[in-house]
C-alpha positions as CSV (number, residue, x, y, z in Angstrom):
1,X,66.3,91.7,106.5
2,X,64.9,93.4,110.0
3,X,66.6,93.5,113.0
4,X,65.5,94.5,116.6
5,X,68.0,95.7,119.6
6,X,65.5,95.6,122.2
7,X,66.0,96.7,126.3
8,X,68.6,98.9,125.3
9,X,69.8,102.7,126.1
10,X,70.6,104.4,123.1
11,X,72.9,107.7,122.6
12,X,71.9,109.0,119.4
13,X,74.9,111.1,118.2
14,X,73.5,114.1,118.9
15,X,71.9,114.5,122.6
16,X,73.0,115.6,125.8
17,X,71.9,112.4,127.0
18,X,70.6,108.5,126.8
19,X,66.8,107.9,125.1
20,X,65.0,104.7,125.2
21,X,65.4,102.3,122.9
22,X,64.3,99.8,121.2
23,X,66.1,100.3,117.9
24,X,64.4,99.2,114.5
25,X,66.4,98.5,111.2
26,X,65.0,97.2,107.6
27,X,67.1,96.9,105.0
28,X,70.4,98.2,106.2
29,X,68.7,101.8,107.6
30,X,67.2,102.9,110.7
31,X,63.0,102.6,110.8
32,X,62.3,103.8,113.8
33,X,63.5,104.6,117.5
34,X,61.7,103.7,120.7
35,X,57.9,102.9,120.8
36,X,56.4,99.3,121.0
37,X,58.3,96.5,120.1
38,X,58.2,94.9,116.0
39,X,58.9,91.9,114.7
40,X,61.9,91.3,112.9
41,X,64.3,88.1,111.6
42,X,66.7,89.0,114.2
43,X,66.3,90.3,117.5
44,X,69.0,91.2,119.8
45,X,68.3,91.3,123.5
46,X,71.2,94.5,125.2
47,X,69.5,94.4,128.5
48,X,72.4,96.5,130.7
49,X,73.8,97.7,127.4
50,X,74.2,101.0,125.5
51,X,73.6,101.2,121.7
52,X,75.9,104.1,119.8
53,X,76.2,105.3,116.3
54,X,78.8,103.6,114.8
55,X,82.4,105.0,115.9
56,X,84.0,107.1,112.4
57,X,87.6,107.5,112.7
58,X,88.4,110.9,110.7
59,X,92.3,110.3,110.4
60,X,93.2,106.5,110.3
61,X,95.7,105.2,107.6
62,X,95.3,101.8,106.3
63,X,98.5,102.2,104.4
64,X,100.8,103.6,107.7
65,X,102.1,99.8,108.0
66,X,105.4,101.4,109.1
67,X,106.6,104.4,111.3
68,X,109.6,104.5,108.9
69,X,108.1,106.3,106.0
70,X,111.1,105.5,103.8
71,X,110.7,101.9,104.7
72,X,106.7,102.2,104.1
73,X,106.8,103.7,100.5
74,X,109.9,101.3,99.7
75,X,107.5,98.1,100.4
76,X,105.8,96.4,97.2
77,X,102.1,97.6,97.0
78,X,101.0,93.9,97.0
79,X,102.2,93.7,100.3
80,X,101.0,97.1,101.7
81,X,97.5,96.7,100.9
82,X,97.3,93.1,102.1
83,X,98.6,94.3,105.3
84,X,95.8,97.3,105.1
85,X,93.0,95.3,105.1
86,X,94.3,93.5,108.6
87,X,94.0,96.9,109.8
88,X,91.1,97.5,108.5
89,X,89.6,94.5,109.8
90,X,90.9,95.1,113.2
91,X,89.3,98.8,113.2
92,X,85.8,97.4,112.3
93,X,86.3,94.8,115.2
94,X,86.9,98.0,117.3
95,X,83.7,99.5,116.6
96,X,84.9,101.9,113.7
97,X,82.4,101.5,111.4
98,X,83.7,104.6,109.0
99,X,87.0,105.2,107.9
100,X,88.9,108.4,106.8
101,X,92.1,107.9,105.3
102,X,94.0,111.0,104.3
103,X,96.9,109.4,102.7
104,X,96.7,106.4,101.4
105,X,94.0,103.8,99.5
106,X,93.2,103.6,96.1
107,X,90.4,102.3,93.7
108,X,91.9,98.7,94.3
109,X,91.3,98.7,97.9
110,X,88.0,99.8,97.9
111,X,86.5,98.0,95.0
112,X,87.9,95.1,97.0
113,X,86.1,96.8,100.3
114,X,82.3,97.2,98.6
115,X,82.4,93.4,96.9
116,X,82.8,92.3,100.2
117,X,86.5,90.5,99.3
118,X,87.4,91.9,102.7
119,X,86.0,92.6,106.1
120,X,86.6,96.7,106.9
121,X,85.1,100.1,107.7
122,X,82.9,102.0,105.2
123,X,86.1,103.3,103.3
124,X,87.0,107.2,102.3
125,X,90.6,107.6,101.2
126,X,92.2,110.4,99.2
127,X,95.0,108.7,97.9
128,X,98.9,109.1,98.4
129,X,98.7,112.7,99.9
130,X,100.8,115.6,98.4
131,X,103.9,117.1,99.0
132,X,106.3,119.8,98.4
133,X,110.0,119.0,98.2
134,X,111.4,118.4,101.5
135,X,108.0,118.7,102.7
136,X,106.5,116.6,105.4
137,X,105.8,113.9,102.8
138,X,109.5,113.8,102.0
139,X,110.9,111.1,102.9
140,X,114.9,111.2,102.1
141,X,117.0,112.2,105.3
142,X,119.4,115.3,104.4
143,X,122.2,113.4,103.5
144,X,120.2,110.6,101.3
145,X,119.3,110.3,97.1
146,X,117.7,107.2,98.0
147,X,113.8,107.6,97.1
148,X,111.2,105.6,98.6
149,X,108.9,106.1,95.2
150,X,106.0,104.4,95.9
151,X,103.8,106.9,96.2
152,X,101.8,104.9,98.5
153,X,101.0,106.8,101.0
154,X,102.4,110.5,100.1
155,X,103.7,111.8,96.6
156,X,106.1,114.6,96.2
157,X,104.3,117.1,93.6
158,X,105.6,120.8,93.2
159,X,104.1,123.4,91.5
160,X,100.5,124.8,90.3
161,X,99.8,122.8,86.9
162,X,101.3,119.1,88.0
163,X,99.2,119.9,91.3
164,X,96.3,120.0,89.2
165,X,96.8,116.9,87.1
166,X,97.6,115.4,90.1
167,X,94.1,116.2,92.2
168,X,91.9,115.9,88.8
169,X,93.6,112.0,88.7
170,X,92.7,111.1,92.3
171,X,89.3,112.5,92.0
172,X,88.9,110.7,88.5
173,X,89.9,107.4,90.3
174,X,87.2,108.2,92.8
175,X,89.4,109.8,95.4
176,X,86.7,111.1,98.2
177,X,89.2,114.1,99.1
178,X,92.3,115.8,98.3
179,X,95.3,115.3,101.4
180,X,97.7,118.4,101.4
181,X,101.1,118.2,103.4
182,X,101.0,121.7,104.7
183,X,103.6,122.1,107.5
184,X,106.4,120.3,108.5
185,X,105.7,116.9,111.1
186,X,107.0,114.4,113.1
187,X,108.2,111.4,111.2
188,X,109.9,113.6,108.4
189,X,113.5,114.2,109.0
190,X,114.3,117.4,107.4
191,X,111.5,119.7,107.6
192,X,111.0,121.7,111.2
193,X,107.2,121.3,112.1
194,X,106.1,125.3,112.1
195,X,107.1,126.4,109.0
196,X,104.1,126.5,106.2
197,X,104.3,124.2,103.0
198,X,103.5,125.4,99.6
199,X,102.7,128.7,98.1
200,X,99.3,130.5,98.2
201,X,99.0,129.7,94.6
202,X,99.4,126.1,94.9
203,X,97.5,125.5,97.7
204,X,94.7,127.2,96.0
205,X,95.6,125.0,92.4
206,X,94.2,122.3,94.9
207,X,91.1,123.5,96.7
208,X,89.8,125.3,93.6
209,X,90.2,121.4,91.5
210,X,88.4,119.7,94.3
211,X,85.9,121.9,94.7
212,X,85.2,121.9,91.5
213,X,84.5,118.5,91.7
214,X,81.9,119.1,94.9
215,X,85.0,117.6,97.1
216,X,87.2,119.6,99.6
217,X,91.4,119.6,101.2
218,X,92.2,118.6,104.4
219,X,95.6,119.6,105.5
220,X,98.3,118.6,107.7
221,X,99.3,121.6,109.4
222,X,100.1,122.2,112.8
223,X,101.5,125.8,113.7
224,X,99.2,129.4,113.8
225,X,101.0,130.2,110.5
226,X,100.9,126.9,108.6
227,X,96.7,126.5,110.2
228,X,96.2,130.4,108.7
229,X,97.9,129.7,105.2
230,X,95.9,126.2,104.2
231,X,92.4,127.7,105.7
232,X,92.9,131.0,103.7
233,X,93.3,129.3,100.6
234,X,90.3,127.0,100.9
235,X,91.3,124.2,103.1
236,X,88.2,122.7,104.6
237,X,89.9,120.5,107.3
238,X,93.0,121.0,109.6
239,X,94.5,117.7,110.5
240,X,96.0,117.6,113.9
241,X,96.4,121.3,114.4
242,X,98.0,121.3,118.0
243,X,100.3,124.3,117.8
244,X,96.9,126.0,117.5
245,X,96.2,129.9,118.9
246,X,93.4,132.0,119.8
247,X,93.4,134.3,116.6
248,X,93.9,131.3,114.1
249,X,91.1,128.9,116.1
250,X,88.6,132.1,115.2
251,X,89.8,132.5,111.6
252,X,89.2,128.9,111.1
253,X,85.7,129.1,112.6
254,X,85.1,132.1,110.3
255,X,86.2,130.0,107.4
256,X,83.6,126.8,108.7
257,X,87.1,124.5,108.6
258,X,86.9,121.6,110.7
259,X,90.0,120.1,112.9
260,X,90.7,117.2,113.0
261,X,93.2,116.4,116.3
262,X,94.9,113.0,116.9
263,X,96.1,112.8,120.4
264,X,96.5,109.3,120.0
265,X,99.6,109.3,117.6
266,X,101.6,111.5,119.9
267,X,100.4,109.7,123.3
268,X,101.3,106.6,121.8
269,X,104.9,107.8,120.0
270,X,105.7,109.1,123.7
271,X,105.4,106.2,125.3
272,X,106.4,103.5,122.5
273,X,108.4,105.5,120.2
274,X,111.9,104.5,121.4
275,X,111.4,100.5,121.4
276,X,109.9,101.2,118.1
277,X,112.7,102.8,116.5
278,X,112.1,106.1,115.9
279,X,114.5,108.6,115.2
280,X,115.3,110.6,117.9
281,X,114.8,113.7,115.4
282,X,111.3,112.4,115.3
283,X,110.4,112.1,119.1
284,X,111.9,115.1,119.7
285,X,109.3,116.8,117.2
286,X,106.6,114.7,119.2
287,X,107.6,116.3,122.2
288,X,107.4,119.8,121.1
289,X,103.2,119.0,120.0
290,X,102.5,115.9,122.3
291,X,100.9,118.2,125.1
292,X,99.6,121.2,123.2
293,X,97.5,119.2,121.4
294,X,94.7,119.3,124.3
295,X,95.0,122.9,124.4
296,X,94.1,123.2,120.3
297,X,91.1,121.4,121.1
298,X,90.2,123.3,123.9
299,X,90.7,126.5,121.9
300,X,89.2,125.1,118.9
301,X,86.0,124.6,120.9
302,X,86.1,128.0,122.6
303,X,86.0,130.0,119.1
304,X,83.6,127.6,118.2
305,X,85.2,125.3,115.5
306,X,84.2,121.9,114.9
307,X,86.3,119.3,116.3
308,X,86.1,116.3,114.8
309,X,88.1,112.6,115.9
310,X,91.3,111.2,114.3
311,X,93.9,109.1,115.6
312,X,96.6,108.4,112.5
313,X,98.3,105.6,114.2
314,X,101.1,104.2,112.1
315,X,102.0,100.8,112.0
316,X,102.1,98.5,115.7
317,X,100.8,101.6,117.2
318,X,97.8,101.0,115.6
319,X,96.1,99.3,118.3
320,X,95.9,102.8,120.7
321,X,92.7,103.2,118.3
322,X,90.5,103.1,121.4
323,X,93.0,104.9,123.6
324,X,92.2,108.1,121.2
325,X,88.8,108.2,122.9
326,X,90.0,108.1,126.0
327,X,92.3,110.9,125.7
328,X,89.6,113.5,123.9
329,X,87.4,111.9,126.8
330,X,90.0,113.5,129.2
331,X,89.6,117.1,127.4
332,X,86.1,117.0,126.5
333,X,83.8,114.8,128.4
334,X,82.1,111.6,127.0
335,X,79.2,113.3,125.3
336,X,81.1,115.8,123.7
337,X,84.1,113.1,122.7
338,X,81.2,110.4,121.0
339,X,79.5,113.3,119.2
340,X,82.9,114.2,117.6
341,X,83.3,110.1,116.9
342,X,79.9,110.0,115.4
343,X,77.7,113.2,113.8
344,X,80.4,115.9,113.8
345,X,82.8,113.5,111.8
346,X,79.7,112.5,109.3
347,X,78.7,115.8,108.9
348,X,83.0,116.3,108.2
349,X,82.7,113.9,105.6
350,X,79.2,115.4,104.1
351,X,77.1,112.0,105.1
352,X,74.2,113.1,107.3
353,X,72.8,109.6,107.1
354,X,75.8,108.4,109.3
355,X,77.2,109.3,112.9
356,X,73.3,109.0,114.1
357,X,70.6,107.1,115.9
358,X,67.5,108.5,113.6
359,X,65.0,107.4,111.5
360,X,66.6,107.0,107.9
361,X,70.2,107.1,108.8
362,X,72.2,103.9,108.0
363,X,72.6,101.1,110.5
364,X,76.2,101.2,111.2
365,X,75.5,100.5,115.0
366,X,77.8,99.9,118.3
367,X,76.7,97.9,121.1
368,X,79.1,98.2,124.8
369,X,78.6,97.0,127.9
370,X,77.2,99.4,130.5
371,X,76.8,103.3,130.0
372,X,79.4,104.7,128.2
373,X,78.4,108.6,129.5
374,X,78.6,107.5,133.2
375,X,81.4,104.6,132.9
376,X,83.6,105.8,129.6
377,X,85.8,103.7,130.0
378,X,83.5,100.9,128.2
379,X,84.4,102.9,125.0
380,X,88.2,101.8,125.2
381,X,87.7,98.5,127.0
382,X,88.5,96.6,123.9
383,X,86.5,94.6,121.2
384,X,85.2,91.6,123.3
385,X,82.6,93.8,125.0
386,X,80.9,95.0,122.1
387,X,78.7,94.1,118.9
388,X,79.3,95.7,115.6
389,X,76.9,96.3,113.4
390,X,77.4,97.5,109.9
391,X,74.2,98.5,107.7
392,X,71.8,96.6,109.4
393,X,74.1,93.3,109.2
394,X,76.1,92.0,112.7
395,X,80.0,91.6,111.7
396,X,81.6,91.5,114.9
């Protein structure tokens, strides 16, 4: 099948600026941009309109159907996954055409994702991410032996050899990366958030597995310390990273890790948190990262790391997916902010072909009303002024 988007702007990912469209796709990839018009079985007319790459969301949890995380892992799989793939339908409606999830999925749901038994974003997960003992993956509260033993969406694994087993299982299941819990957070109870989680040894028990396997770690870690100890044992990602300094944002560069920040979570446990139920242990925790988390970004950027797009919106807050743009728009600017949502992310999850307007790359698309680098807020406006395209086909 061909398809034409014709009288359209295009941002391609990558430039400072709008090109000319039209925009050509055969077969699911990109043919060619601008020039004279082709025909093709479909053409779509986005006179006023701006076409982008489709939007990758680095740090979204399919299985975060709950902010209570011993509630979460105490739910029957069955249920968790059917409630995944709402969210992952909603998240394509949004114009996420590519989705990271760092704790959580399994071969199940995405066997189910690529025969088309469900609507969702291209799917990446790692599998129930790991955790030390009253780690941040932890769920019991100090004074509990109840267990929440799912495993769903974190798994409580100590020491070098099980660590092992455990990454060589989730890449043998077809795991796309490893998830380390490597600092205390906000929705665990007992762990304080700066403090690093696991050894050297273990840490490294995890990178060296994966990248054996030509896959890489991404770790929750927020503080200088906790940031330091996963990137100088061969973490490749820093997921959220707010408690960020100068000398850590330059070691990280040095090391070519990636962070991922997800203002969105804390924005949205701020303003929601309380009518949600969260602990007050918890939103105290979010207030202690909730504003420093633009300033990681900002320093991130000055050393010259990659800064990537996340969000990790746990379940009703899901729907601030869009409101993440808006707040990395506030610290970045639109064109910096869509080329962390598109190539930055796809060159975070090694797929060139994605994140990008170009002859070859896939046709994951997204079409919004108006320019998105003049008028941004078009980005978050919600999903009835836009058109999804995934691989060359129109879904929403």
């Amino acid at each position: 099948m061909s398809l034409s988007i014709v009288n359209a702007a295009v941002f391609d990912g990558v430039s400072d600026g709008l090109v000319d469209g039209p925009v050509h796709v055969e077969d699911g990839r990109i043919v060619a941009v601008g020039g004279p018009a082709r025909p093709a079985d479909r053409v779509l007319d986005a006179r006023g309109r701006t076409v982008l790459p489709g939007l990758i969301d680095a740090h979204c949890h399919a299985y975060g159907i709950d902010l209570d995380m011993l509630a979460l892992e105490s739910r029957p799989l069955s249920y968790v996954a059917l409630m995944a793939a709402k969210r992952l339908a909603a998240a394509l409606a949004r114009g996420f055409t590519t989705v990271r999830d760092p704790a959580g999925g399994d071969a199940g749901l995405a066997r189910a994702i690529a025969e088309r038994v469900i609507a969702a974003p291209r799917y990446l997960w790692t599998g129930a991410a790991l955790s030390q003992t009253g780690g941040h993956g932890d769920v019991r509260a100090a004074d509990s032996d109840v267990c929440g033993c799912g495993a769903h969406t974190v798994e409580i694994v100590d020491g070098v050899d099980p660590l092992r087993v455990a990454v060589r299982d989730r890449l043998r299941r077809g795991a796309h990366a490893i998830k380390i819990m490597a600092s205390g957070g906000v929705v665990s109870l007992t762990d304080p958030i700066r403090i690093p989680q696991y050894s050297a040894e273990e840490i490294r028990a995890v990178t060296e597995e994966a990248a054996r396997r030509g896959s890489y770690v991404a770790a929750h870690a927020y503080s200088p310390e906790a940031i330091r100890h996963a990137v100088d044992n061969g973490v490749r990602t820093v997921e959220h990273g707010n408690l960020l300094d100068a000398p850590t944002a330059a070691a990280m560069a040095a090391a070519g890790a990636f962070l991922v920040p997800t203002l969105a979570a804390y924005d949205a446990m701020e303003r929601r948190g309380a009518e949600l139920g969260m602990p007050e242990v918890s939103r105290r925790k979010n207030r202690e990262v909730l504003d420093a988390g633009r300033t990681a970004v900002e320093l991130a950027r000055s050393a010259g790391v990659r800064v990537g797009f996340g969000t990790d919106l746990m379940g009703a807050l899901e729907d601030e997916q869009l409101q993440g743009l808006r707040l990395q728009v506030e610290v970045d600017g639109p064109v910096t902010a869509l080329r962390s949502a598109t190539s930055v992310n796809a060159d975070l999850i090694g797929r060139g072909d994605l994140g990008r307007i170009a002859e070859g790359c896939v046709a994951d698309l997204l079409i919004v009303d108006g320019d998105p680098l003049a008028d941004p807020s078009v980005l978050w406006a919600g999903p009835h002024n836009r058109t999804v395209i995934q691989a060359g086909e129109v879904v929403g």
